[in-house]
C-alpha positions as CSV (number, residue, x, y, z in Angstrom):
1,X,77.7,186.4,112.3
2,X,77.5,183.9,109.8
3,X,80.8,181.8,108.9
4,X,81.3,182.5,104.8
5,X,81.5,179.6,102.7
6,X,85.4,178.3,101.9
7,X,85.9,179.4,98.3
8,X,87.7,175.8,96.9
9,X,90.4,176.4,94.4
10,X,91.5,174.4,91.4
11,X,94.7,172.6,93.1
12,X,94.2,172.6,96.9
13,X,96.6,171.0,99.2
14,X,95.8,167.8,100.5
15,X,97.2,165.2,102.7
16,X,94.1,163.3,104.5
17,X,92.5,160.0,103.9
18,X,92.2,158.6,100.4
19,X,89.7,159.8,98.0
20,X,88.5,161.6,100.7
21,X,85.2,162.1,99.8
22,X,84.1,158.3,99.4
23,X,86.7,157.4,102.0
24,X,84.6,155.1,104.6
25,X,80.9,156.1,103.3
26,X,79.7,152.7,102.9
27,X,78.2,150.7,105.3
28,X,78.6,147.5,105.6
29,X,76.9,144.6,107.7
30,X,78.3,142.6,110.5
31,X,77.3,139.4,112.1
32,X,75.2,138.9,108.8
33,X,75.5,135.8,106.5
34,X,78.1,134.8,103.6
35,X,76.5,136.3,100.9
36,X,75.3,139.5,102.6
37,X,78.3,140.6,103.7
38,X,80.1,139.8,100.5
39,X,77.4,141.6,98.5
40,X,78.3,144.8,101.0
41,X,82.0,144.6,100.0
42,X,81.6,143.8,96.1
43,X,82.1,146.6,94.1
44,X,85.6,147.7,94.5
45,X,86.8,144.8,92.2
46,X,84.7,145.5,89.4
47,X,86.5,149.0,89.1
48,X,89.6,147.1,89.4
49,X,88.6,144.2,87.1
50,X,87.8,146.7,83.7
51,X,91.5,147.7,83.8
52,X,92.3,144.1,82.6
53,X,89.6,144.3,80.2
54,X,90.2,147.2,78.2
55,X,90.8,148.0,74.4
56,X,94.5,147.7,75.2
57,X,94.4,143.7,75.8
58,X,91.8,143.3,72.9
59,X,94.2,143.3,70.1
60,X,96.8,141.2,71.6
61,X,94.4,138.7,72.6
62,X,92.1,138.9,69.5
63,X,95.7,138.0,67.0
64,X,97.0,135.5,69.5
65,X,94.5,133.5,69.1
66,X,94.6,134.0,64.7
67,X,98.3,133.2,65.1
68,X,99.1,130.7,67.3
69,X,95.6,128.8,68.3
70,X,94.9,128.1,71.9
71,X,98.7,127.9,72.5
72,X,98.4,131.7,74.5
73,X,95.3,130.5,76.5
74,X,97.8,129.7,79.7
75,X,99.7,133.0,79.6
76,X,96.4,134.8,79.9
77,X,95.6,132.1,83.3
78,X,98.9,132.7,84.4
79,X,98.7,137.0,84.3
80,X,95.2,137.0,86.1
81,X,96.5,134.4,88.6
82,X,99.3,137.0,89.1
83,X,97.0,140.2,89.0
84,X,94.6,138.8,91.8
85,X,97.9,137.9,94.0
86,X,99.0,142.2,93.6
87,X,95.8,142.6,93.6
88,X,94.6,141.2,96.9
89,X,97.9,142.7,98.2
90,X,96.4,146.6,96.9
91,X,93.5,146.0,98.7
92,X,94.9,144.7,102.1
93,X,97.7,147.6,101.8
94,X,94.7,149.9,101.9
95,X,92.6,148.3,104.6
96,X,95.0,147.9,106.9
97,X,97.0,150.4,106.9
98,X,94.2,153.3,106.1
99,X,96.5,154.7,103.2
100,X,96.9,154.0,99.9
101,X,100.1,152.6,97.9
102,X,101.1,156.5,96.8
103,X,100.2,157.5,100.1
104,X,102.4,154.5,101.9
105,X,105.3,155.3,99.3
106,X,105.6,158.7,99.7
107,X,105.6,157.8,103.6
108,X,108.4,156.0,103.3
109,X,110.7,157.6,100.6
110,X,111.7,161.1,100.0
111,X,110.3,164.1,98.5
112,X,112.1,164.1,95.5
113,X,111.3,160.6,94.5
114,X,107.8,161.0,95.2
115,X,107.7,163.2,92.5
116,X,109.6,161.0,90.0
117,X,107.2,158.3,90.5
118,X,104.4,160.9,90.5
119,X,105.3,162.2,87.3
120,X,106.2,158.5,86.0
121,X,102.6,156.6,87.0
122,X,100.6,160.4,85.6
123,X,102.4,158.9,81.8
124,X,101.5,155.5,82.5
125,X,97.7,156.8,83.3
126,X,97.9,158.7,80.2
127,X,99.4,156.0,77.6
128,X,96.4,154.1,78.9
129,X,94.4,156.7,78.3
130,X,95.6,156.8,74.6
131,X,93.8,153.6,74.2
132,X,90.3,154.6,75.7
133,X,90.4,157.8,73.3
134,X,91.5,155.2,70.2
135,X,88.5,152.6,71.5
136,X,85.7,154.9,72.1
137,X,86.3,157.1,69.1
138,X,86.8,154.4,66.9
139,X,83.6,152.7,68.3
140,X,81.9,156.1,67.9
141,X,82.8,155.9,64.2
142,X,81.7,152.6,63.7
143,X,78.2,153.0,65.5
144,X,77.4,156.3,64.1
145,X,79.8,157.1,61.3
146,X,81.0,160.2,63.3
147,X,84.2,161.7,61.1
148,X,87.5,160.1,63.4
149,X,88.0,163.5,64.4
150,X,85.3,164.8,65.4
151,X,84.9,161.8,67.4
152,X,88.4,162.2,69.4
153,X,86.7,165.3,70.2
154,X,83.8,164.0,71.3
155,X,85.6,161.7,73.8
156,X,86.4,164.9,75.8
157,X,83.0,165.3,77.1
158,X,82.7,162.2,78.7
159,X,83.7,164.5,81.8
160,X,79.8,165.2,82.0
161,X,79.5,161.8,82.5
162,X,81.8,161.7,85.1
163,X,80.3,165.1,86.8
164,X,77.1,163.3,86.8
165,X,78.5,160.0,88.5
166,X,80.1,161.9,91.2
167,X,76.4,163.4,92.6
168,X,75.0,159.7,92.6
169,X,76.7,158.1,94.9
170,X,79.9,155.6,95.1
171,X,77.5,152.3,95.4
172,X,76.0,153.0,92.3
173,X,79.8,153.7,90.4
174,X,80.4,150.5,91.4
175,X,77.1,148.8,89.9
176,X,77.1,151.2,86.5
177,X,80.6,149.4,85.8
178,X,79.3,145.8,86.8
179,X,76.9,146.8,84.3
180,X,79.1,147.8,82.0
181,X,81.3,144.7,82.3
182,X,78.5,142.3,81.8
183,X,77.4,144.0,78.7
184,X,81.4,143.4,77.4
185,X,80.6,139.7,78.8
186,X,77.7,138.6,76.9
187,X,78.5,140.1,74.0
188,X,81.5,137.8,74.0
189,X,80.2,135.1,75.6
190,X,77.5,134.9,72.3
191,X,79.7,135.3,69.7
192,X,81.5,132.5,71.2
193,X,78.2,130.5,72.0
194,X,77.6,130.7,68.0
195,X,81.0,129.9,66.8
196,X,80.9,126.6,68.7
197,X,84.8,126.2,69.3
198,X,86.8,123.4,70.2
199,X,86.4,123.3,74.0
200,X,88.7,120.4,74.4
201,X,91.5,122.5,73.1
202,X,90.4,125.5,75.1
203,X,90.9,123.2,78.4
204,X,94.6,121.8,76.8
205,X,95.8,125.6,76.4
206,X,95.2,126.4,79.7
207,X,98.2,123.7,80.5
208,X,101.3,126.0,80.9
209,X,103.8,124.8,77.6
210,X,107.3,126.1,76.8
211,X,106.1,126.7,73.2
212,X,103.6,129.5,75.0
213,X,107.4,131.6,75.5
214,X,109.0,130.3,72.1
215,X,110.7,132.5,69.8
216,X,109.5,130.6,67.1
217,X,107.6,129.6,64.4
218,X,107.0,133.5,63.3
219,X,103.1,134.2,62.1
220,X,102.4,137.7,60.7
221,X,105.6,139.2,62.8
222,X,104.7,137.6,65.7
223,X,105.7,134.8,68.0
224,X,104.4,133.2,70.7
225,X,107.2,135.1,72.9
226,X,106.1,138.3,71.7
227,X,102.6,137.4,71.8
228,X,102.9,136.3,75.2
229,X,104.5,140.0,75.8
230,X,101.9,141.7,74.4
231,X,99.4,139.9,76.8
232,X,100.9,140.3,80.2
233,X,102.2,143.8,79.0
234,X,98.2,144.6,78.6
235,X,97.1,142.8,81.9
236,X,98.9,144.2,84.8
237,X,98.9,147.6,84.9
238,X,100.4,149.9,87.8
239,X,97.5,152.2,88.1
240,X,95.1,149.1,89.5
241,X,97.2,149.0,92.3
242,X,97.2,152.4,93.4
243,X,93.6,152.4,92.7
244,X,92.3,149.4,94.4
245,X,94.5,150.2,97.6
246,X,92.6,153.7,97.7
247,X,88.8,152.5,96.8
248,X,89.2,149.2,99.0
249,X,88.8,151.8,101.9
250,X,85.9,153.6,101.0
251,X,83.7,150.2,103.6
252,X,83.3,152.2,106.8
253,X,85.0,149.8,109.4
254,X,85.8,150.1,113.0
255,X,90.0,150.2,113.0
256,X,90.0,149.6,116.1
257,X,88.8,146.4,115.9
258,X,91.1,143.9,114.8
259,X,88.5,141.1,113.7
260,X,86.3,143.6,111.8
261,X,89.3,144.7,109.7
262,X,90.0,140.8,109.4
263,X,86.7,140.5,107.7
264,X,87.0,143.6,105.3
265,X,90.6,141.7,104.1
266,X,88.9,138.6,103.4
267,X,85.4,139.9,101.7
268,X,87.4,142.5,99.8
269,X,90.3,139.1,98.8
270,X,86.5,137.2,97.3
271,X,85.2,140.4,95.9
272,X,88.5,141.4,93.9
273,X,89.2,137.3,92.9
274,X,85.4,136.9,92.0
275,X,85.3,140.3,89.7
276,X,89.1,139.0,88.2
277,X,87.8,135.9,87.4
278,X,85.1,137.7,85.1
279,X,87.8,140.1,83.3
280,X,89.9,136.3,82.7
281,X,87.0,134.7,80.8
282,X,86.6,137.7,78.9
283,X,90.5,137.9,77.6
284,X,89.9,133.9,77.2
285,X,86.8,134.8,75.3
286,X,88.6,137.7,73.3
287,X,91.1,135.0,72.4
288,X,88.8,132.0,71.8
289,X,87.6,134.5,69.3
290,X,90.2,135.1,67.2
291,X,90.1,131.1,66.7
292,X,86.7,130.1,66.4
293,X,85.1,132.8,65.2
294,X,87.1,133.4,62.2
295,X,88.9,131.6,59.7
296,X,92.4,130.6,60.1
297,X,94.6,133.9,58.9
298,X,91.6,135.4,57.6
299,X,91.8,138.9,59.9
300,X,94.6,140.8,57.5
301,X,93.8,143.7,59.9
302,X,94.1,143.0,63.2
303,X,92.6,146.6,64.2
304,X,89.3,148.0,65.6
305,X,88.5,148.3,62.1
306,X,89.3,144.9,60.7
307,X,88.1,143.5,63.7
308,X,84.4,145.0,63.1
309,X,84.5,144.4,59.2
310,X,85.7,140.9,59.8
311,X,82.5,140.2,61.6
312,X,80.2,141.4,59.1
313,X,81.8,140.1,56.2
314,X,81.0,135.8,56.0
315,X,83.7,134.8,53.8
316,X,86.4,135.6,57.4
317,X,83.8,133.6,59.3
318,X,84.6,130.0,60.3
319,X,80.8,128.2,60.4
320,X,77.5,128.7,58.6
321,X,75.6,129.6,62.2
322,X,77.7,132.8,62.4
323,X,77.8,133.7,59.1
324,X,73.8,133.9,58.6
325,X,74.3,136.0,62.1
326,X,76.8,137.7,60.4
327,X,74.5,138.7,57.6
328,X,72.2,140.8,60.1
329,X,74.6,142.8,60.6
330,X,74.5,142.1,65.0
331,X,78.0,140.5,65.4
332,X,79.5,143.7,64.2
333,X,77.5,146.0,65.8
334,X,77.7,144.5,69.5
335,X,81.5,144.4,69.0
336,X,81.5,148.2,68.8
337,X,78.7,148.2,71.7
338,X,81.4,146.3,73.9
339,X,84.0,148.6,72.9
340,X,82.3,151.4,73.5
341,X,80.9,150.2,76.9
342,X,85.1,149.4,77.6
343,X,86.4,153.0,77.3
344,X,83.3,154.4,79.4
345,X,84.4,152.1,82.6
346,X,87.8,153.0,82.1
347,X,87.1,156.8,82.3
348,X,85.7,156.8,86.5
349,X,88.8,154.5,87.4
350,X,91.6,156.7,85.5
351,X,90.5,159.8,86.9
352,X,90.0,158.0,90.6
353,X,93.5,156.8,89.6
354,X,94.7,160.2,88.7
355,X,93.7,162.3,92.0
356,X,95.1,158.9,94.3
357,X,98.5,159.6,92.9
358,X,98.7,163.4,93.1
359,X,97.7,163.6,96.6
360,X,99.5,160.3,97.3
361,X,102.9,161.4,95.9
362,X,102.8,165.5,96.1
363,X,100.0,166.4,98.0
364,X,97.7,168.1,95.8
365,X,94.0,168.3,94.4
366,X,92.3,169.2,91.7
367,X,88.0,168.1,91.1
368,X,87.9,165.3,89.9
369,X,86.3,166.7,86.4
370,X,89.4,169.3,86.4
371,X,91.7,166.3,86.4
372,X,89.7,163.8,83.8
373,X,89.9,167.1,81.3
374,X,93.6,167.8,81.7
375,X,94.2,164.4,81.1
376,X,92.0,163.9,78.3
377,X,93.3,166.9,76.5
378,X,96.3,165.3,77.1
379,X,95.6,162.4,75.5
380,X,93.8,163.2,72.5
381,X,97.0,165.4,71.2
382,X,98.9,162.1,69.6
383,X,95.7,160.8,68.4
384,X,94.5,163.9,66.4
385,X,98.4,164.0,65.1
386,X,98.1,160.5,64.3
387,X,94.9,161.2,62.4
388,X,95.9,164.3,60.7
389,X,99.1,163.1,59.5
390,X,97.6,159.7,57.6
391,X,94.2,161.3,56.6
392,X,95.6,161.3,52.8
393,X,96.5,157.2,53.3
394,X,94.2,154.5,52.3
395,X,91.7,153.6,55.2
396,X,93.6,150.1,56.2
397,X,97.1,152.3,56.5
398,X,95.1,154.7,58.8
399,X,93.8,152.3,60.8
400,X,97.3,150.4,61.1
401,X,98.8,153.1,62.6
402,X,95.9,154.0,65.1
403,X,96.9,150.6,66.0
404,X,100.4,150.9,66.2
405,X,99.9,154.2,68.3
406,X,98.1,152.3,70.9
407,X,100.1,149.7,71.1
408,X,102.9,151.6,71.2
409,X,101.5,153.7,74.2
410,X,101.3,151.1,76.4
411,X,105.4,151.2,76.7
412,X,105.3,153.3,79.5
413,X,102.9,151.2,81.5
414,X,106.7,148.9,81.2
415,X,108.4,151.8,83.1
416,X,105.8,152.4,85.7
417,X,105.2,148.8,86.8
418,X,108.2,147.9,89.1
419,X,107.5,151.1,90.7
420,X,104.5,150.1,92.2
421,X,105.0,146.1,92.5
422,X,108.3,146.5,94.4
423,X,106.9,149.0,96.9
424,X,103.5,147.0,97.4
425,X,105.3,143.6,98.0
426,X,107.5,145.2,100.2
427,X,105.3,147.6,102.3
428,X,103.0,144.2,102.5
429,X,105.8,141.8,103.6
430,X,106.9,144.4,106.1
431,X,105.1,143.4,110.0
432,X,106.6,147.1,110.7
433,X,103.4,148.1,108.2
434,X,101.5,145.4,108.1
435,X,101.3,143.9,111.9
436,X,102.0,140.3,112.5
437,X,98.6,139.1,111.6
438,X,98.2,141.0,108.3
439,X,101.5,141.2,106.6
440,X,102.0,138.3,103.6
441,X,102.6,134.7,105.1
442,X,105.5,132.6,103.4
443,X,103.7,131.0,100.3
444,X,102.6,134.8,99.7
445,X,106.1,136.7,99.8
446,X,107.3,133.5,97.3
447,X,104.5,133.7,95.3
448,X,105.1,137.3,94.9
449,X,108.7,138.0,94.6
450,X,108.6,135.1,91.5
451,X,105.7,137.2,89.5
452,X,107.1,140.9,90.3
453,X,110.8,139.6,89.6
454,X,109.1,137.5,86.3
455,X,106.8,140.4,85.0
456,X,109.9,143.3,85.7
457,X,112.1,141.2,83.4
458,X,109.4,140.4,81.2
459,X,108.8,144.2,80.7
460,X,112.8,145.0,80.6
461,X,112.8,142.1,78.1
462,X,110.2,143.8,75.8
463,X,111.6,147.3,76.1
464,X,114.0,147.3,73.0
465,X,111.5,145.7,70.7
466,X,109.1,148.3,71.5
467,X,111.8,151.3,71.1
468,X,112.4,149.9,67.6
469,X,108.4,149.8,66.9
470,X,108.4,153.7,67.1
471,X,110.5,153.6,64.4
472,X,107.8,151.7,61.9
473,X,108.3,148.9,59.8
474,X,110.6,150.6,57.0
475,X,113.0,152.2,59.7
476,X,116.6,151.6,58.9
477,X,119.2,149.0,60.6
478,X,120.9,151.9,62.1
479,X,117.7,153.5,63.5
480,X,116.5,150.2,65.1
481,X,120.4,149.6,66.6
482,X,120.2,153.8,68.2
483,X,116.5,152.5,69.7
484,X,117.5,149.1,71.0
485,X,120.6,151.3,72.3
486,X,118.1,154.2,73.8
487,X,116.1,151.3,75.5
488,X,119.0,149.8,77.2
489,X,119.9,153.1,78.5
490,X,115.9,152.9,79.4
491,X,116.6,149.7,81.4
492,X,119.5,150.9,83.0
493,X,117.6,154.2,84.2
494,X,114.7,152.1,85.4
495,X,117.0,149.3,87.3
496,X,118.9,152.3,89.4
497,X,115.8,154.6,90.1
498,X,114.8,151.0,91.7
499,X,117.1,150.6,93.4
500,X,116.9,154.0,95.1
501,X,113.4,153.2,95.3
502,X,114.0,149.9,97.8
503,X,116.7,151.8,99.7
504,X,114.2,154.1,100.6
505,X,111.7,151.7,101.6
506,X,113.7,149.7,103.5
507,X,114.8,152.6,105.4
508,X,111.6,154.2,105.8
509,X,110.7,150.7,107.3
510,X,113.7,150.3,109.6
511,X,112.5,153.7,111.2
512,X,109.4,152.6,111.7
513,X,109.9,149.4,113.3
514,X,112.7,151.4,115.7
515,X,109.7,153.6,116.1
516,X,107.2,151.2,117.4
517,X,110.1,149.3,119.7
518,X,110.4,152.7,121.4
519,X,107.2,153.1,122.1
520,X,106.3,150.2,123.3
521,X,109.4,150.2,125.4
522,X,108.1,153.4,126.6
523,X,104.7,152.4,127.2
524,X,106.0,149.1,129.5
525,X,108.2,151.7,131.5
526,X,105.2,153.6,132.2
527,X,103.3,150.8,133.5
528,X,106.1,149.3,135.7
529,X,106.1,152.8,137.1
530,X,103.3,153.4,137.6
């Protein structure tokens, strides 16, 4: 009698390999040359890579660059430097270990803080997801005058587009987003190209400065402290890390073979560093605009909005090559393009993101469409508010506080960061998890203590400005002194869940070194008995 097909519900358990579906279903060459092999392996960092490029580091980048010149240009070095270190860390976490960093967590800690830092990274997905509803709306209101609402609406349905990229195939994911991310390249790249900037002083602002982390002079509320926030704040982002440890698995290797998962480390280390190095030229790009491209001050609205009217309207523009460009109308439109082309990559690699934490932390699935409409739905509920509530404002006060909204979503991507760079430097240092050959050597575990200690305190740092930005700009001295008091209370929360956190780990790791002593004490006994 024939065996009836297994009816699949909406949340299923699960606790096997990673993105199971993809998990090992590439194949990959061996004994093959350089540049074969690494073309077998690259794809995983492009997902990666448009994390660091989305709408959210737009903004910060765009106005560093009008306030403060080419002074930021080394902060924006100094966090991809940082994000390939975690980065490479992800992917040999993954590789080596066959599970991912939610997976290798929850391993090691208990149940109840598995869900804690399940429920934590699902807000962090979802602030970033704020932005990709702001970006692709707004860009669908710029290309096509679509009504802002209608167009937050419209951003629900790009779950069709993730329905159909789930039937093609994972190789061709991976080269729809390279795609994707050279179209946001050379749209920069040519607006740069024609605004001819200073290059000398693009090389100079690479050299790390103290005034890059002043608090002063203040341009337009901003320092170069704050600025230099804002950037880092919208670089490293946890979900990356949880993604790239599950997708650096889907190569179909032989585990058993130490030098083949050798070569996956290394070709997966060139393919992340080689993608990063792309999403660093564009942020230096994004910035290099906000210089050269326009006049000094001349952007009064740093939003979507004033961004796309800026480059359409010659009198912002700083050279007489852009502004007959200008005129045609083509520097405007390919800004929205890129923006547009930004939040479409970032839709596959939060919904991958999304199912790698809820099977990672609490052991459930839901189809992958399911899960990119829950969280879209989600999502789009404080940008309809934000619309409804200033659709009787003047159109540069609406688009201020789209603005604001997304820049204040990103303040949970603050709370969700040490809780997956602690974890991952740890797990990685740990020869327990890692073996002797694999886990970090000593320039590594410096390298990365100094940037997760730096960018925790960084974010800590940040926290009670971006309480008091809730607030507004008019809020009272007694409103901004309960949020600065509400995000110490934050910080306070944050630094003892961590610490329960690394107790955890570190016990989770004691048990597992005691565990592999015993059974390799067993095994010898065997043998001698034998």
């Amino acid at each position: 009698m024939a065996e009836e097909p297994r009816k699949h519900k909406l949340i299923e358990y699960a606790n096997g390999p990673s993105l199971e579906e993809i998990n090992g279903t590439v194949e990959v060459p061996r004994g093959k040359g350089f540049w074969r092999t690494l073309f077998a392996y690259s794809g995983p960092g492009a997902l990666v890579a448009v994390g660091y490029m989305d709408p959210g580091n737009w903004s910060t980048s765009i106005t560093g660059g009008q306030n403060f010149g080419y002074l930021l240009m080394s902060i924006i070095l100094i966090s991809s430097l940082i994000a390939m270190l975690l980065q490479n860390m992800a992917a040999k976490l993954g590789i080596v270990t066959r599970m991912d960093l939610a997976q290798a967590i929850r391993a090691r800690t208990s149940k109840v803080l598995g869900v804690i830092l399940w429920i934590m990274t699902e807000f962090a997905i979802m602030a970033t997801d704020i932005a990709e509803v702001i970006g692709a709306a707004i860009a669908l209101y710029l290309l096509f005058k679509i009504p802002l609402v209608i167009a937050v609406f419209l951003t629900v349905l790009d779950v069709l587009v993730l329905l159909l990229l789930t039937k093609i195939g994972f190789r061709k994911i991976e080269a729809i987003v390279v795609c994707l991310i050279l179209v946001i390249l050379l749209v920069f790249a040519y607006q740069v190209a024609l605004s001819d900037p200073q290059w000398g002083q693009v090389i100079l602002g690479l050299v790390p400065s103290a005034k890059s982390v002043a608090t002063s002079p203040t341009v337009a509320g901003m320092t170069p402290l704050s600025g230099a926030l804002g950037i880092i704040g919208a670089t490293v982002m946890p979900h990356n890390l949880y993604l790239h440890s599950a997708i650096s698995q889907t190569r179909k290797l032989n585990h058993d073979d130490e030098e083949e998962v050798a070569t996956a480390v290394r070709f997966s280390q060139w393919d992340s560093n080689i993608q990063l190095s792309f999403a660093f030229v564009v942020n230096a790009l994004l910035l290099i605009m906000g210089v050269a491209v326009f006049k000094s001050g001349a952007v009064k609205d740093p939003s979507f909005f004033g961004l796309y009217e800026a480059l359409s309207d010659t009198s912002t523009l700083s050279n007489g090559v852009l502004i007959a460009v200008a005129k045609s109308g083509i520097l405007s439109v390919l800004f929205a393009v890129a923006l547009l082309a930004s939040g479409q990559n970032s839709t596959i690699t939060g919904t991958l993101t999304g199912q790698v934490i809820m099977e990672g932390f609490v052991h459930m699935r839901m189809p992958l469409w399911a899960r990119r409409l829950v969280t879209r739905l989600i999502s789009v509920v404080p940008v309809l508010i934000c619309v409804a509530m200033t659709a009787n404002l003047n159109k540069v006060d609406q688009h201020e506080a789209l603005n604001t909204l997304m820049n204040n979503s990103q303040v949970f991507l603050a709370f969700a960061l040490p809780f997956s760079m602690l974890p991952l430097l740890m797990l990685t240092d740990s020869e327990a998890e890692m073996g002797a050959r694999f886990k970090n050597s000593g320039w590594v575990k410096i390298c990365g203590w100094i940037s997760v200690i730096g960018l925790t305190f960084l974010n800590m740092l940040n926290l009670p400005k971006s309480f008091a930005d809730f607030l507004g700009a008019d809020a009272s001295a007694d409103a901004v002194l309960s949020a600065h008091i509400a995000a110490y209370v934050a910080i306070a929360a944050i630094l003892a869940l961590l610490v329960w956190c690394i107790a955890d780990l570190r016990r989770g790791n004691q048990r597992l070194a005691e565990h592999e002593a015993a059974a390799k004490l067993h095994a010898t006994t065997a043998t001698r008995d034998n």
